[in-house]
N, C-alpha and C positions, 0 to 999 in steps of 0.2 A: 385792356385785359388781353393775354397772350390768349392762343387756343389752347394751349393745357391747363391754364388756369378757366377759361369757361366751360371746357369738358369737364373737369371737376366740377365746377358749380351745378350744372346742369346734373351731372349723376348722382348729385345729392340730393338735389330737387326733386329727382325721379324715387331715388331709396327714400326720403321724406316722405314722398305723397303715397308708397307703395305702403308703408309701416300705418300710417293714418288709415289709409283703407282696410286694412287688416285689425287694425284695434276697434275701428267701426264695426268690423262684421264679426268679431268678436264679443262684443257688447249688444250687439243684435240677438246673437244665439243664445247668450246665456241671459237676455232678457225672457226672447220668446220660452225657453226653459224653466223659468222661474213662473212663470204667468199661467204652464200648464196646471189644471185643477186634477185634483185627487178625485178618480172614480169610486162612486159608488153604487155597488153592485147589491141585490136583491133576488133571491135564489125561494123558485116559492114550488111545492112540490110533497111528497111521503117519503116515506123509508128510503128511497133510491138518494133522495136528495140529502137527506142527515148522512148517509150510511151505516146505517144501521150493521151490527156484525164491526164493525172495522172502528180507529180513533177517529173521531169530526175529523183533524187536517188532513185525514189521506181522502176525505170525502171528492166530488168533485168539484162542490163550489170552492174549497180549501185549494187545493189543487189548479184548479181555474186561476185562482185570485193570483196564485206561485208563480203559474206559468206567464201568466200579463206581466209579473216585477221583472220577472227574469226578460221580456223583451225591451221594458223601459218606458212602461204605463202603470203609474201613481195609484195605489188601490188603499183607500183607506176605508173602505164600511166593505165588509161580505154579511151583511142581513140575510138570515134563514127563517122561512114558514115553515115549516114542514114538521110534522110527527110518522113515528110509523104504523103504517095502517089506515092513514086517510085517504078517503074517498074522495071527491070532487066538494059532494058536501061539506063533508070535516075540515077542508081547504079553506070553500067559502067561509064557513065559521070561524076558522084561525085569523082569517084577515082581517073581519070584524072585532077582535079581538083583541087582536095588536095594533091593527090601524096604523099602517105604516107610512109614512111620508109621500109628496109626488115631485120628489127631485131627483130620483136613483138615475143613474146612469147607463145602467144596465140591469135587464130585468129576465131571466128566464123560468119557464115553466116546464113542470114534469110529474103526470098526473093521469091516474087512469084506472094503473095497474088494480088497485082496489075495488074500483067500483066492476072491474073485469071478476077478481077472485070472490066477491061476496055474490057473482051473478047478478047484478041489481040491471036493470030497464037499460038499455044501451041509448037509447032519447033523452034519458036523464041527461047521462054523459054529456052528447052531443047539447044540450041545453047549459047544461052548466060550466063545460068547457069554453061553450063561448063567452058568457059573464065572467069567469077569471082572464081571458085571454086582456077582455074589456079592461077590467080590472088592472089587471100587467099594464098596462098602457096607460093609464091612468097614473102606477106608482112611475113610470117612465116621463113624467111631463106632458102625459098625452101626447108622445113623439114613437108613433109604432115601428120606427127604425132603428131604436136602442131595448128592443124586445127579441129576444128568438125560445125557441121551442126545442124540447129536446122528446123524443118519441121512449115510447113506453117498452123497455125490454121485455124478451120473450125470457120466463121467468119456465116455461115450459119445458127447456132443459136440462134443468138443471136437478141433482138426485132429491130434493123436496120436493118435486113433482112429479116424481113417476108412477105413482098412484092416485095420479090426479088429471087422468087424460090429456097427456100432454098435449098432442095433436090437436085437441077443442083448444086447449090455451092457445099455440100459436095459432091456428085460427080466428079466434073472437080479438086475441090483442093486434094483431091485422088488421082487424075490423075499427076497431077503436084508432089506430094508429092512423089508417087511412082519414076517418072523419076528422084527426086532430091536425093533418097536415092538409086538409082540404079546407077547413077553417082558418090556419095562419094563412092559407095563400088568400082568401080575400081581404084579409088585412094586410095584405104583403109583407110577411113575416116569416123568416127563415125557419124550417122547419130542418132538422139537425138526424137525421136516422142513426144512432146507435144500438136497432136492435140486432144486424146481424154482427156487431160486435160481441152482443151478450150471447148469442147463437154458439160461440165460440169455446164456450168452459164447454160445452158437451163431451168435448174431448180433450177441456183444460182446467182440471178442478184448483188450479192454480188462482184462478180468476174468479173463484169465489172466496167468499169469508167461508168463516168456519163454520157457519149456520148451513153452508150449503144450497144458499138460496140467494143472498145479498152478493153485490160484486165486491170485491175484494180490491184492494190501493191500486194494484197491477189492469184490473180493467178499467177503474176510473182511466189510469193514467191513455189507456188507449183511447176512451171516450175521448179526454182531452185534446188529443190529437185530431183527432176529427171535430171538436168543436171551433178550435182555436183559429182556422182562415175566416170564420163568419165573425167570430168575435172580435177578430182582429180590424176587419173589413168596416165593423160597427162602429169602434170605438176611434178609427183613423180618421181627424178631420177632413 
């Protein structure tokens, strides 16, 4: 054999073995691609969480669920607890109720606001915030890493409450806020602040629905913003 004909040979050998390798890793990715499971998410919470005032998909678990397809994370269950006007109590009774699965994938909480506007025992709260936290973890495979927490807006400025000492509102939901992220942190659980998000319609009735009280598509979407590095952080093997 000449050397032009083994130079040949040999750069065939090499473009051969280069095409094989590449179908190989080709066949890799859209294996590991196909073998990813559809997330199932469990959104458990009151009014904040249905959005009440606005349609369900602009809500933020709807919204949530958008923003995960739109990065290239499989969502196929968004499960809702939630009525509006529940208390921590009216929560625990909802669960009991529908008794929902312990496979979710993602489980967050958002709960308070109620048991703040009926004035009821602030001990309560803190008691029974922790048995849904339990709970959440529980619907999550008892894995407290696919759990986060979303804190309870201040509903104080918004024009349904200005006959309603605003100033005590954001105060006491402070109160409640701090004991709900002082409880995710010993279970080491992201706790999520969008209350000075909601702080924000005070000078942007944009951000509310037309109740005047509930957030409106526009502040979920910001909520989402700020939700979406923990969620994302959650859900990335």
């Amino acid at each position: 054999m000449n050397v032009s004909v083994k130079t040949d040979f040999n750069f065939f050998l090499v473009f051969f073995f280069v095409l094989l390798l590449s179908n190989c890793d080709t066949k890799v990715k859209k294996s590991a691609s196909d073998s990813t499971q559809p997330i199932s998410y469990l959104a458990l919470g009151d009014s904040y969480t249905i959005g009440t005032g606005i349609e369900q998909e602009h809500s933020y678990p709807y919204q949530l669920a958008d923003s995960l397809s739109t990065l290239g994370f499989k969502i196929d269950t968004t499960f809702i607890i939630a009525t509006n006007g529940w208390t921590t109590t009216d929560l625990k009774n909802g669960i009991t109720e529908r008794s929902p699965s312990s496979d979710f994938d993602l489980v967050s909480l958002l709960i308070g606001v109620n048991n703040q506007y009926q004035w009821l025992d602030i001990e309560l709260y803190e008691t029974e915030f922790r048995e849904l936290l339990e709970q959440a973890i529980g619907f999550a495979g008892g894995d407290s890493k696919k759990v986060f927490v979303i804190s309870i807006p201040n509903y104080g400025v918004t024009p349904f409450a200005q006959s309603k000492e605003p100033e005590t509102i954001r105060r006491k939901i402070s109160e409640y806020n701090t004991l709900a992220e002082d409880i995710s942190s010993e279970y080491d659980i992201p706790f999520i602040n969008i209350t000075p998000i909601s702080e924000m319609a005070e000078d942007d009735l944009s951000l509310l629905a037309s109740d005047e009280l509930h957030p409106s598509a526009k502040m979920y979407s910001m909520w989402i913003e700020e939700m979406l590095p923990t969620v994302t952080h959650i859900l990335e093997p």
